[in-house]
N, C-alpha and C positions, 0 to 999 in steps of 0.2 A: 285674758282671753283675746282672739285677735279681733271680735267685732267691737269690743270695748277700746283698743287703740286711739280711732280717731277721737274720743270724748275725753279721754284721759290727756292727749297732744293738746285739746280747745281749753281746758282748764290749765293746764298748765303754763299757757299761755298766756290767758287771762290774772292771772294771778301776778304772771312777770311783771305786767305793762302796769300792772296797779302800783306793784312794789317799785317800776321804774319814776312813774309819776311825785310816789310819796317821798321815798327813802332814795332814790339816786340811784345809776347804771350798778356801781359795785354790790350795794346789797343787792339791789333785784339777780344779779347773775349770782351771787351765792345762794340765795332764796329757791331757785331757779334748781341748782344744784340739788338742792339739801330735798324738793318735793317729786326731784326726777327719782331718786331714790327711795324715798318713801314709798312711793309705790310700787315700787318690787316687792311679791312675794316671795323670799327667798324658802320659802320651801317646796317653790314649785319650779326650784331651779335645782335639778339633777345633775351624778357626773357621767350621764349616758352620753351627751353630744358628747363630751370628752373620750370616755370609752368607744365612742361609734369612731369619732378620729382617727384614735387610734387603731383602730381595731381595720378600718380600712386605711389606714398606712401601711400596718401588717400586712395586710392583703396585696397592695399593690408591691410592696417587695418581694413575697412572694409570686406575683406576677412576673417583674421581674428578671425575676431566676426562671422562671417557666420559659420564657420567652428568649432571653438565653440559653438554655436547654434546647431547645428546637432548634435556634441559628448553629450549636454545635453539631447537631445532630444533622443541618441541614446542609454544612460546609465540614466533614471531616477531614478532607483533605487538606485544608489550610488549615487547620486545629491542630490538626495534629502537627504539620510541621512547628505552628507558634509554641504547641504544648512541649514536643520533643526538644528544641530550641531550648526553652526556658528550663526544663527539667534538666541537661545535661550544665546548664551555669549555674540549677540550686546544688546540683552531686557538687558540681568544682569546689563553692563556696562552702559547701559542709564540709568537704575535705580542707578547704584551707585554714575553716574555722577549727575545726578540731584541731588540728597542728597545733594553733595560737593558741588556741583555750588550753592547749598540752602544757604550754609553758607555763601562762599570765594565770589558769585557773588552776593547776597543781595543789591537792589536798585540800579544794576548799570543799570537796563533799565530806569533810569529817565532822559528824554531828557538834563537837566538841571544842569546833575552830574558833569558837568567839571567845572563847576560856581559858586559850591557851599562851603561853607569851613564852618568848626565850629570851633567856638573861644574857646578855653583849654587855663587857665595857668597854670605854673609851681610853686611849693610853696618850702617851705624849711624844712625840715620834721628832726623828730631825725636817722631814716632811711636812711636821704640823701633827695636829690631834688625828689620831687613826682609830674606828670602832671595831673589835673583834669580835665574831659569833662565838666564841668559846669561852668559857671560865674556868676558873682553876677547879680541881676535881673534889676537894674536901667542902665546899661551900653549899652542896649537892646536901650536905648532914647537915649544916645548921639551919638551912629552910625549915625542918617543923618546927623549929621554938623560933627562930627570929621573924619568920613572916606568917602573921597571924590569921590571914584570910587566905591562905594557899592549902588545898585539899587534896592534892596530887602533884607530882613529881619524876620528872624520871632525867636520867642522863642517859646520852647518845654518845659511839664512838665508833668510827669508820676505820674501818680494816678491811685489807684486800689478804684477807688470809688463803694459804695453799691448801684448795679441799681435797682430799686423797678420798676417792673407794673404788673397789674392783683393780686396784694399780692403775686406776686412773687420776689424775692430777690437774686442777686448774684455781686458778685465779679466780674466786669468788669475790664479789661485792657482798659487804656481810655490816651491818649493825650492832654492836654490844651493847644492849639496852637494859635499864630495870626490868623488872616483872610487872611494872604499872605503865610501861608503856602502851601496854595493850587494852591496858582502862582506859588513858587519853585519847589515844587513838585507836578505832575502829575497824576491824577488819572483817569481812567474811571467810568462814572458813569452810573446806572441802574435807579435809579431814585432821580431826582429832580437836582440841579447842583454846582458847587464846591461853588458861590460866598454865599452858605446857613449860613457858620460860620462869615457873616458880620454881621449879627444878634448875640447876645449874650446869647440867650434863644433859638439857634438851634442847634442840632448836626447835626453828617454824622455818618452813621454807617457803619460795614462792611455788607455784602451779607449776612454772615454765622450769624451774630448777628441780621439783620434784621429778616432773615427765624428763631431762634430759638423763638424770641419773637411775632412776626407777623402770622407768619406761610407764610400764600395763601392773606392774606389783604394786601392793598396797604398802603404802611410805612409813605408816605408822610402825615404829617400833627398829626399821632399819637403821644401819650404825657407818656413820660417815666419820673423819679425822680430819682436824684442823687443825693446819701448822701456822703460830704466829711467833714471830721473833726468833725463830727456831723451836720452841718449843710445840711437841705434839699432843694432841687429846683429842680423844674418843668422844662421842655426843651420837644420841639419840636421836629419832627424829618424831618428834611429840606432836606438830601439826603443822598443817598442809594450807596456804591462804589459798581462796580462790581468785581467779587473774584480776591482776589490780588495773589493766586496762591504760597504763603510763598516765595515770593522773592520783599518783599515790607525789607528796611531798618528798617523800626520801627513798631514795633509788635504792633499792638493796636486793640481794640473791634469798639471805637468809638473816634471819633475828638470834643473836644468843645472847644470852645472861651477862652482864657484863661484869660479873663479878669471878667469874669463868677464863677472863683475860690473863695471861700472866701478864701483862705491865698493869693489873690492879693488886699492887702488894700493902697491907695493912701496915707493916713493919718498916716500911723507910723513912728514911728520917721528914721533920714538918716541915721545912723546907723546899725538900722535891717533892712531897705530895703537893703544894702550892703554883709547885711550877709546872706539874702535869694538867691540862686543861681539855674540855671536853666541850659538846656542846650539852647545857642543861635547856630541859623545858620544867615548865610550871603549869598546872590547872585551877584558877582562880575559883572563887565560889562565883553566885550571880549575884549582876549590880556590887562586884568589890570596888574599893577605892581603889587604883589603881596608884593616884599620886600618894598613899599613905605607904602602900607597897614599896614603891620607889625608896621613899624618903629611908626605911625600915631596911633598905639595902644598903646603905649609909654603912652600918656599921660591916658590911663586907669586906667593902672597901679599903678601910681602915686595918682590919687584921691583913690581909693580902699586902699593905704596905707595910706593916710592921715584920711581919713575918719573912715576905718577900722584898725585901726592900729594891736586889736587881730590878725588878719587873712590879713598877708600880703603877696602879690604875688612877687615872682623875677623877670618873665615876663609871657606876655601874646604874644600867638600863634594862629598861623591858621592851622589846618589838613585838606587837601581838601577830600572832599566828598567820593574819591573811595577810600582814604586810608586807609578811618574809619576801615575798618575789620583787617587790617594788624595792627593797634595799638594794637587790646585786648591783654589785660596782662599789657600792658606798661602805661594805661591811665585808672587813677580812677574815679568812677562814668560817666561810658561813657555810649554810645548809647548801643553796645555790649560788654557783659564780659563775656561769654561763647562761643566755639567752638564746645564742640564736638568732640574733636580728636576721643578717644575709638570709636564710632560707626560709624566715617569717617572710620576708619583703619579697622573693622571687614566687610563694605560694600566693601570697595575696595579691600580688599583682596579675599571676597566671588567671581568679579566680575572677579578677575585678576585668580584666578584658575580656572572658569568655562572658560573665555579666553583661558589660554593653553590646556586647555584639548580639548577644541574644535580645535584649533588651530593644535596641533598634532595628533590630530582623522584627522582632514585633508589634513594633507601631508602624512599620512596614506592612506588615499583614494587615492588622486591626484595619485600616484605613482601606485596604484591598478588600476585607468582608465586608465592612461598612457598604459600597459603593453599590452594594448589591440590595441597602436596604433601604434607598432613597426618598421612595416613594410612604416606605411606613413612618421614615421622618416627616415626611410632610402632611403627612394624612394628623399623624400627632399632633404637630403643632399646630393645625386649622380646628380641631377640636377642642384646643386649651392647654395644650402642654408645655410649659415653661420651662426657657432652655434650663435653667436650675436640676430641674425634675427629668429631662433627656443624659444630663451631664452624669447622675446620679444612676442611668437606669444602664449606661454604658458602662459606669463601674463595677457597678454591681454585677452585670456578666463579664467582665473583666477579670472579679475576683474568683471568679467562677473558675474561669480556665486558668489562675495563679496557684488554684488552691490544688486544681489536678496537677499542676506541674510542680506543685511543692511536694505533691504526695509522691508525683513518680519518682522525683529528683531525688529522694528521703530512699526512697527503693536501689537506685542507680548507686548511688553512694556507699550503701550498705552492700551490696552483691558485687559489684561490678568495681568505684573507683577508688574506694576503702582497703579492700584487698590487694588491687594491683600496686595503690600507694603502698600500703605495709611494707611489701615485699621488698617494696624499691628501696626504701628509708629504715628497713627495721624497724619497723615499729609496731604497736598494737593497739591502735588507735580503734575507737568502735562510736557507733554512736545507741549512747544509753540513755533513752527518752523516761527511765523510770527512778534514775539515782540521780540526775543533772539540768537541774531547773534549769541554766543559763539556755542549753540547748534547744528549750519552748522558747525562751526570751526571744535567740536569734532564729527561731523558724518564724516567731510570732511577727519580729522586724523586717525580716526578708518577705515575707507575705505581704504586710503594708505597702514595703517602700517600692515591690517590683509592678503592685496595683496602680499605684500614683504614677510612678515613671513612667510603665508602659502604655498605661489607661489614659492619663489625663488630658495629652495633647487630641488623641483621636480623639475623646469624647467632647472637648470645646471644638475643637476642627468640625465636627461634623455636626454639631448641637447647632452652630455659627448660621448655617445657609438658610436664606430663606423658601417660606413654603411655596410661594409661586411661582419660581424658577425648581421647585424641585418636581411639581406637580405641571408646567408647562415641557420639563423636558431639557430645558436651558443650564442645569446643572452640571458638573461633568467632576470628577475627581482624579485627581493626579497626572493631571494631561500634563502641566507643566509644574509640579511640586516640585520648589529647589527645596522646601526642605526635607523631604526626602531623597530626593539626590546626596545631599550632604549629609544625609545619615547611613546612606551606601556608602559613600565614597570614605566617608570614618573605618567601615565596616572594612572595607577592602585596605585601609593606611595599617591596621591592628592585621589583620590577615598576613599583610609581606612582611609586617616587622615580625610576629612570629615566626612565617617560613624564613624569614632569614636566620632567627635567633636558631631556629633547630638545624638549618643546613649549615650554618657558619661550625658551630658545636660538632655535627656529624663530620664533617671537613676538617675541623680540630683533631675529633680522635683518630681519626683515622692516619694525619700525616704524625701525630703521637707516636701511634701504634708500630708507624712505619720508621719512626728516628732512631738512631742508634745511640746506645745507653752511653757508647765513648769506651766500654767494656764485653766482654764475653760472659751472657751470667747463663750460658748453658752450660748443661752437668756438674752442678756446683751444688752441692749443701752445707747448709749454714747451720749449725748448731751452738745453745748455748750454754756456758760452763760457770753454774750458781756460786762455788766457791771454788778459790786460789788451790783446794786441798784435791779436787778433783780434776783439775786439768790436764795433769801427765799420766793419771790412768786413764781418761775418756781418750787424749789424744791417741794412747799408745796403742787401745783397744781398737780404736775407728781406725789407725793406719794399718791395721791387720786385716782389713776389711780388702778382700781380693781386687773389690771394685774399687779402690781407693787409689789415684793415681800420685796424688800430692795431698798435703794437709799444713794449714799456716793456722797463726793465731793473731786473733787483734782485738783492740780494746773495743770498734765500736765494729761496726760493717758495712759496707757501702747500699744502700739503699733503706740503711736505719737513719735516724739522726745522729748527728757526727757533732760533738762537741766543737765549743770554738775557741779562738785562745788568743792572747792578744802578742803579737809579735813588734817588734821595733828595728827598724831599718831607718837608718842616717836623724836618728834621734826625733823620728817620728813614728804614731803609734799607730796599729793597723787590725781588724779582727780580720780572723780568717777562721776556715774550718781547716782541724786538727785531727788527723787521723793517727794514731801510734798503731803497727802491727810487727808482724816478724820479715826479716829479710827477703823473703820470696813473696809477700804476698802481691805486692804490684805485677810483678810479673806470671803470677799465678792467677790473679784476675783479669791476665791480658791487655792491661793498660796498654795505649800505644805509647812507644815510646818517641818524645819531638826532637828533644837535642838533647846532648851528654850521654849519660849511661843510667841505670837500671843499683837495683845496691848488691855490692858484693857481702855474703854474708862470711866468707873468711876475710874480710877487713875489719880492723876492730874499728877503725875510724868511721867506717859505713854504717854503723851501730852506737856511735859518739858524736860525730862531730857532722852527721851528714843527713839532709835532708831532699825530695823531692818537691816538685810546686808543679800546679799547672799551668795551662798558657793565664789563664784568666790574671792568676798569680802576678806575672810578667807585667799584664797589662796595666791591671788596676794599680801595681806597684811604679810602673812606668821605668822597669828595667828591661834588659838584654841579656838574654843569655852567650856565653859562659857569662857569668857575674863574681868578680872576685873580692869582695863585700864578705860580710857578715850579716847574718840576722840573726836578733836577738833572741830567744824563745824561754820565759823561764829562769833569766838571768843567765841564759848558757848560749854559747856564740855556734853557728851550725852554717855550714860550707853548703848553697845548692851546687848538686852533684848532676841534677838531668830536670829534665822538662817532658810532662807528658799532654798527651792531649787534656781535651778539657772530657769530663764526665760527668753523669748526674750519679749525685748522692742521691739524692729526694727525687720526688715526684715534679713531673711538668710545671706543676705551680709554682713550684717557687726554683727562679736564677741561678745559675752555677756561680757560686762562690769561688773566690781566692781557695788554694787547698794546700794545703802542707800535708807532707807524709813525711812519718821519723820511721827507721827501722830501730826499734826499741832493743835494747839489751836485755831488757822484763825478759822473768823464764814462764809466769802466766799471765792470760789473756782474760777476757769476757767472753770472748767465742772464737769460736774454729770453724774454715773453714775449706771444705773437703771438696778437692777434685778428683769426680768421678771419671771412669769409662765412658765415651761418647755413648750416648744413649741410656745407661746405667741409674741416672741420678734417680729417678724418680721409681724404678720397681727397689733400689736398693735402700729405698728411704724407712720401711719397716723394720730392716737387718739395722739401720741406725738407732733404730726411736730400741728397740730391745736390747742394744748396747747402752745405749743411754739410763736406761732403766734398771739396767744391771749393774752399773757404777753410781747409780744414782738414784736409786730407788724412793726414797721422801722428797723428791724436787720436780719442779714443772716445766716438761720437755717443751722446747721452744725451736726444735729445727721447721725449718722450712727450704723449698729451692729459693736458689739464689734471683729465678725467674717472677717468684711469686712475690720479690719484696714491696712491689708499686699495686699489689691482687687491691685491697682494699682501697686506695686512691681510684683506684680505676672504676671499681666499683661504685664509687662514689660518684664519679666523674658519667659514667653509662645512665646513673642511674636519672641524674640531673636532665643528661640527654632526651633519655625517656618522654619524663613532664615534658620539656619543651615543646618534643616530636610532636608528645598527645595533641597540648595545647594547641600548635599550628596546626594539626588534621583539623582539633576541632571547629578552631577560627576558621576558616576555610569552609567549612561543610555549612557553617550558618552562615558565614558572607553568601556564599550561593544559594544562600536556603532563603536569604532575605533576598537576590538578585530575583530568583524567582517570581517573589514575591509581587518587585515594581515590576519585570519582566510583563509579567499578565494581570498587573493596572496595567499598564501602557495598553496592552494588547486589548485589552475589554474596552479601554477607552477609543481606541482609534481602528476597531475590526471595521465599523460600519465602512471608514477611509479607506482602508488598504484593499475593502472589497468591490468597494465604487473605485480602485483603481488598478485593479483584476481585473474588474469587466473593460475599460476602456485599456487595456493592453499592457500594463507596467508587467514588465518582467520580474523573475525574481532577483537580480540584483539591485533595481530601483528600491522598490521594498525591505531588501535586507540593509542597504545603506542607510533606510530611511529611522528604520528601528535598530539599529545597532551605532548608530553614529553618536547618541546619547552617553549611552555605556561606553562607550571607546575612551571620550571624552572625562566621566566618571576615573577610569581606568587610571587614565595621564596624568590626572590629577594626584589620584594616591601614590601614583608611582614616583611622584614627583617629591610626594610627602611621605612619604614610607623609605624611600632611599633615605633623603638626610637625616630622619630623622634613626633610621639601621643605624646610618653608619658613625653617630656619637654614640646613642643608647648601648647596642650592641656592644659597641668596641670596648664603649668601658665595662660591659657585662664580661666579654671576654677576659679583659684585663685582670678582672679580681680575683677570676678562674687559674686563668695560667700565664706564665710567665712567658712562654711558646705557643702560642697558637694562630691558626689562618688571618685572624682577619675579617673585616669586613669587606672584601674585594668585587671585584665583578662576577665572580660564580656564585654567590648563595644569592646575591641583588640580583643578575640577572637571572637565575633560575627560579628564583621567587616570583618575579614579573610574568616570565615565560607559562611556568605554572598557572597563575592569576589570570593569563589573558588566555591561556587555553579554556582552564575551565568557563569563562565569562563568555568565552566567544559559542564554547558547547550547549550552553542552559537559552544563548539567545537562539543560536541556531534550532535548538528544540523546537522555540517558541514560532521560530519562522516557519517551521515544516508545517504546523499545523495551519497556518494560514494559506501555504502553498496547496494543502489537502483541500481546504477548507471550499463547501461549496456556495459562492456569494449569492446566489439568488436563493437557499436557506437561509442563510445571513441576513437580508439586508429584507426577507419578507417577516423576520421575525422580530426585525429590528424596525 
């Protein structure tokens, strides 16, 4: 009771002084101890103060947020640009994350992933020890007796079989799997259901393979034809997945039986079933040994070298299921052997500089609404508020407006930069907030870390001042912030290196678009001749074609990959790219011709002993034309007869090569290629593909214009463009979204000035010098940093691009600058108008 206090303090006392007298300082102070306790009631000691603590902690969080709520509600116009700002770098980063998750997280939403392991072994190689993803294909049978804790099974085998229906024909990506593949792994299906591949005359197809061949018909029960190895078969179509969203492990069109394959023959000798290899998986029980497994593979081993002696293993291994991605590079013929890095690192980086610049656009802001709340910090802290507890109440509405711009950013992405990505990259990226926990992990990290980032400076910054300079009037914010200057001037160094990276790029294709291929590839089509037994009736049939003015044959074609070969001249050894065709074709595809002559196709020598080269040729070889030499090609000695200009095989990106052309004696080719009628090529390409079709009826027409051979390079290259574009617009729109921002700090802080020097006469150009001289300076600096920093960054970003392109020169530097300081000079100008408007003895009575 608290009147009992003071009597309970006097005896306690008393007792000390006794116990100090008798027994010494030490006992009395544990004596002391021992009867301050004693007298607590602990039953009249409750967890209500605790509960009330808590319970107005509660409370004051909820405050808060309340209080928060209001400053949004009371400052929409700067909320929203911080909210818009922030939400357009969470779209970025969703979109960049998903790309990378597309890779690094591939199949790991398969319930069944921690179960699952593929059997690699390791060989002996002249290189050193090599691991391969594959196993020999009979080894797939002794798994149920030899491995004791294995409950499932399946083999995998990749074929790019020719799918025919309707007489139409393509190149499918296609699976030959068990029927238990679909036990291990998990599919959802649209229609019909997983146990279809029990059947050995049914497949499953994907969504997007269903819809290209079906269209709106229901797939179940229709009949498609797969050619492998030459051989044909008829297959059903038993069910339908629903879209796997490119985060399925194994890329495929369709699933079939893999016992359905003609190269699965029962009847060949043990030997080559030994030496045919596949990829196997396995589904372990739970909690298996997995070292007991291993060891119990021992005996694989063993028959595989006895058996196979050519091809012997040193051991055989298990990789579990999620590690598969982490091998590529280290395991040959595996499930994955490409990453991606390049267009990982150009996404991420796109997504991490739209990050800070939103990022420091809005501690640019926070700092500009703060400045508005000066007097409720002070009133705080004269009442008892600890800057701890201010630091806390600034985050807390901080998270506020991270949480609306995660939510809008999550909306942005999905409607808006999701789709526009797809389209550009082919892809079908999506974000699935109900099958891919990772994707809460990185909203739940991006939430934190954009809280801390953008929150925590302003909320010490502003937590810092004290109350009687804020409550005298003596305070003042951002009058002279360098660190905010130098979160501009970051803003604006990121802003020109993107304008530059997208104008360099736009500058690129365009002098691309405009270079000369070194050939004529108008009215030209290219078609291709599947086998030696077809090529003299497709040619004969295509030169009967009215529109047909010429028709040659070659092994590969100029704007494909062109094999290379190694040639020898004065007992040195050289690659070069190697073209073999028929006698006209140089001069049918317009080569220019430099020095000599062209081949004659009534000289037998011209078709023996006689070769073409380009200048490149010349150079890299460090000869002169005529050249009366030999070069070696093949063991066969060949007379150069002419010199043509130089020409692109490939695409921009990659250097014109050394190039040899033979006019081959060969009666066939790999393809033919038809010069049309000026204008012709392209309406006459129908009349080709139904010739084709009619000599060729089970094979995959492959003509295209001779124009279209760089179509998907270009595409590639546009597409790249695109992102850059986006990204600079969007650096750009937030650099000036945060210029704004210090724009009017500066101006809120220095109105009362600029209007005490209105009234005493300053013109408008005193005044705009005065407030623009800041920024100018701002400006010079990025410009300063933004160049050098173009012109490495960039240059080698071009580099990796293409083997031809602009440059980092003075046009995309100085029209990036020019850009920059228009727009800079427009948002200050803005800000001057209104003080020019403005009327000071409103101002300065209010002030």
């Amino acid at each position: 009771m608290p009147e009992l206090l003071e009597q309970i303090q006097g005896d306690a006392y008393e007792i000390f002084y006794m116990d100090l007298e008798e027994k010494g300082l030490a006992y009395a102070r544990w004596r002391y101890i021992f009867h301050v306790f004693s007298f607590f009631k602990w039953r009249n000691i409750s967890l209500s103060k605790f509960i009330n603590q808590k319970s107005n902690q509660g409370a004051m969080v909820r405050s808060y947020f309340k209080i928060g709520w209001r400053n949004i509600l009371k400052q929409k116009g700067t909320t929203f640009i911080s909210v818009f700002g922030l939400s357009c770098a969470v779209g970025c980063c969703i979109v960049a994350y998903l790309f990378i998750a597309n890779i690094w997280f591939k199949g790991l939403n398969q319930r069944h992933k921690d179960e699952i392991y593929q059997l690699v072994y390791t060989a002996e190689e002249a290189d050193g020890p090599i691991t391969y993803g594959t196993v020999a294909e009979p080894i797939a049978e002794l798994i149920p007796e030899n491995l004791t804790q294995v409950k499932n099974q399946t083999q995998v085998l990749l074929e790019f079989p020719l799918l025919i229906h309707n007489n139409e024909s393509f190149y499918q990506r296609s699976l030959f799997v068990d029927p238990s593949y679909m036990e291990m792994f998990e599919y959802r299906m649209d229609f019909g259901y997983p146990g279809a591949l029990e059947e050995t005359d049914q497949v499953i197809l994907t969504k997007q393979l269903s819809e290209k061949l079906f269209g709106d018909k229901h797939p179940i029960g229709q009949e498609l034809a797969l050619v492998v190895n030459g051989e044909e078969k008829l297959y059903k179509v038993g069910g339908v997945m629903a879209d796997l969203k490119d985060m399925d492990m194994f890329t495929f069109d369709l699933l079939v039986h893999v016992e359905s394959h003609p190269g699965i023959k029962p009847d060949i000798p043990l030997k080559d079933a030994w030496s045919r290899e596949l990829w196997t998986f396995i589904q372990v029980e739970e909690e298996a040994d997995m070292a007991r497994i291993e060891s119990e593979m021992a005996s694989f081993t063993q028959m595989q070298n006895q058996i196979n002696p050519d091809k012997p293993y040193v051991k055989m291994s298990l990789i579990a299921y999620p590690d598969i991605i982490y091998n590529v590079g280290k395991i040959q013929r595996g499930v994955r052997d490409f990453l991606g890095i390049g267009p990982q690192i150009l996404l991420g980086t796109i997504g991490l500089f739209i990050l800070l610049l939103a990022v420091f656009n809005y501690i640019n802001l926070s700092v500009l609404m703060a400045s508005k709340r000066l007097k409720e910090i002070g009133v705080r802290k004269v009442i008892g508020s600890k800057r701890g507890q201010l630091i806390f109440q600034f985050l807390s509405e901080n998270l506020l407006i991270c949480f609306f711009a995660l939510f809008l950013g999550c909306l942005m992405a999905g409607f808006i930069f999701l789709p526009g990505f797809n389209e550009i990259a082919s892809k079908n990226l999506q974000i699935d907030l109900f099958r891919d926990k990772n994707i809460w992990i990185f909203l739940g990290g991006m939430l934190l870390a954009i809280t801390l980032i953008s929150g925590l400076y302003p909320a010490t910054y502003l937590s810092s001042f004290k109350p009687i300079s804020i409550l005298k009037g003596n305070q003042k914010i951002g009058s002279k912030s360098v660190f905010t200057s130098v979160l501009l001037a970051f803003q604006f160094t990121l802003a020109i290196i993107s304008m530059v990276a997208g104008i360099a790029f736009v500058q690129t294709n365009y002098i691309n678009s405009q270079r000369d291929w070194g050939y004529s590839s108008a009215d030209k089509i290219i078609v291709n001749v599947p086998e030696s037994k077809d090529y003299f009736p497709l040619k004969n049939k295509l030169s009967a074609l009215s529109t047909v003015m010429e028709i040659s044959g070659s092994q590969d074609y100029v704007g494909n990959w062109i094999r290379d070969k190694e040639v020898f001249l004065r007992d040195e050894k050289y690659e070069v790219d190697f073209l073999t065709a028929e006698a006209n074709y140089p001069e049918m595809m317009d080569l220019e011709l430099r020095e000599g002559r062209m081949f004659n196709s009534d000289l037998i020598t011209d078709t023996q002993e006689s070769i073409l080269v380009n200048q490149t040729f010349l150079d890299r070889l460090g000869l002169d034309f005529p050249y009366e030499g030999e070069v070696t090609i093949d063991s066969a000695e060949y007379h150069v007869i002419g010199v043509v200009d130089d020409f692109h095989t490939t695409f921009f990106s990659n250097a014109i090569e050394p190039m040899v052309i033979r006019a081959s004696p060969d009666t066939t080719f790999n393809f033919l290629t038809l010069k049309m009628n000026p204008g012709s090529a392209e309406g006459s390409m129908e009349a080709v593909k139904k010739i084709w079709h009619e000599t060729v009826p089970r094979g995959l027409f492959e003509g295209k214009l001779q124009t279209e051979v760089f179509e998907r390079e270009i595409a590639d290259v546009n597409g790249i463009t695109k992102l850059i574009l986006f990204s600079a617009t969007l650096s750009v729109v937030l650099a000036l979204l945060g210029l704004f921002g210090l724009v009017s700090l500066n101006m809120a802080a220095h109105i009362k000035d600029y209007c005490i020097r209105k009234v005493f006469g300053a013109n408008v150009g005193d005044l705009s010098k005065k407030l623009l001289k800041r920024y100018v300076v701002i400006w010079g600096v990025a410009a300063v940093v933004g160049t050098v920093v173009s012109s490495f960054l960039i240059s080698s970003f071009l580099d990796s691009f293409f083997a031809f392109h602009s440059g980092v020169g003075i046009v995309p530097i100085g029209f990036a600058l020019l850009i920059l300081f228009g727009l800079i000079f427009g948002t200050v100008a803005s800000q001057i108008w209104k003080v020019i408007k403005a009327n000071p003895a409103v101002i300065l009575k209010s002030e």
